[in-house]
C-alpha positions in Angstrom: 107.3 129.1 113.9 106.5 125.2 113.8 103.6 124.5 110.7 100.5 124.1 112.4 99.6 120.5 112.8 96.6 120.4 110.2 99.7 121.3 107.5 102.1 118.2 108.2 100.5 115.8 105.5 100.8 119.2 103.2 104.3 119.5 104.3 105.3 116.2 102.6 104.2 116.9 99.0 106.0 117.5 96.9 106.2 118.9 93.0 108.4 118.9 90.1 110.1 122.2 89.5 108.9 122.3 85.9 105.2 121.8 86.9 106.5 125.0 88.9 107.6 126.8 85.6 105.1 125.9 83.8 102.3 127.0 86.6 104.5 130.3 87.0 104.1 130.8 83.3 100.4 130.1 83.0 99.9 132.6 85.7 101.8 135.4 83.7 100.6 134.9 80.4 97.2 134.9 82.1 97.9 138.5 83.9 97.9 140.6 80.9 97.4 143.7 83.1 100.1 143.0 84.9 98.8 143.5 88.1 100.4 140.7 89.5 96.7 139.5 90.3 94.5 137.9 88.0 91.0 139.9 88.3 87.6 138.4 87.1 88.3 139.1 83.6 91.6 137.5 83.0 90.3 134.8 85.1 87.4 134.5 83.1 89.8 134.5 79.9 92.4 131.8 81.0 89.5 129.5 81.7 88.3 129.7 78.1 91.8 128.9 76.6 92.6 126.0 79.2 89.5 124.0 77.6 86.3 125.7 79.2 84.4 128.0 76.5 81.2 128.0 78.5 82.5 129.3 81.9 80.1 131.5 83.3 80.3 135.0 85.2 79.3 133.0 88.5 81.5 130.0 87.8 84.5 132.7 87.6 83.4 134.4 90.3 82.6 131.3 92.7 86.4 130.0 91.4 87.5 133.5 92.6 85.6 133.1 96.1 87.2 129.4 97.0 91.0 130.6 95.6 91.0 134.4 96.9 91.8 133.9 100.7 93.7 137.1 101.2 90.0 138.4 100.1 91.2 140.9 97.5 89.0 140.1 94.5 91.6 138.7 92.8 94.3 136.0 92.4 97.7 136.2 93.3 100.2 134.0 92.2 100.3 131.6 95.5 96.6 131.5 95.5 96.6 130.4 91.6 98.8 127.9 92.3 97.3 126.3 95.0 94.0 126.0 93.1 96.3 124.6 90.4 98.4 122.1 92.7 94.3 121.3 94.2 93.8 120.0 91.0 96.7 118.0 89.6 97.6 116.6 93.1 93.9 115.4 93.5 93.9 116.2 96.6 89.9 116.8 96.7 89.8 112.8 96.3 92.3 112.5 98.7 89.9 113.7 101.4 92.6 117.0 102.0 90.4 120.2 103.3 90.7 122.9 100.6 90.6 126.0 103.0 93.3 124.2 104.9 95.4 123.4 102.0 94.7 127.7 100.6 95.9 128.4 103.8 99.3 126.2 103.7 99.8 127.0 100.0 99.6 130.8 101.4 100.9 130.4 104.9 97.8 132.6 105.5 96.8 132.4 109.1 92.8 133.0 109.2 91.8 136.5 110.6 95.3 138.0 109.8 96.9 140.0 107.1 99.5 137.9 105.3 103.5 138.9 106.8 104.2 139.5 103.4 103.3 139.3 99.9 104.9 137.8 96.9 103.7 138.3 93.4 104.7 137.2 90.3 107.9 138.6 88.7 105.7 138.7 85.5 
């Protein structure tokens, strides 16, 4: 199906493949259960050792709320690295719509299950 017309600036982004890696890595050295989901805790963790010692229960858990749109509890892989791409592509100054840009990063289509799932190969 054609993206949906909200997506087309989205569409012409674009990212180094070793931001990729290293994003990909970040995610799987964060997912120590292995889950293939980071859950609060490992969430909470990762924060601490990328430069925030002082992160709070409900700054983990509102970070969990704005990046967790299949609304599992947790974060996948896609979901990590659209929060991740959010922030390095500044696309908050930019004036972009972060639910839009979760759903693109995704290809999540609001009030239905994702067609598929990919998680990391951690």
């Amino acid at each position: 199906p054609p993206l949906r017309p909200e997506w087309a600036g989205f569409a012409q982004l674009g990212i180094a493949l070793g931001q990729l890696a290293l994003i990909k890595r970040s995610f799987a050295l964060a997912n120590t259960s292995l889950s293939g989901r980071l859950d609060h805790e490992e969430l909470r963790v990762w924060c601490q050792m990328k430069g925030m010692p002082d992160v709070t229960d409900a700054k983990v858990s509102a970070l969990i709320k704005q990046a967790d749109i299949h609304r599992t509890g947790t974060v996948g892989f896609w979901e990590f690295l659209a929060i991740q791409l959010w922030e390095m592509l500044g696309l908050k100054k930019k004036g972009a719509d972060l639910q839009q840009w979760m759903e693109f990063c995704c290809q999540q289509v609001p009030g239905r299950p994702a067609p598929y799932s990919i998680e990391s190969d951690s």
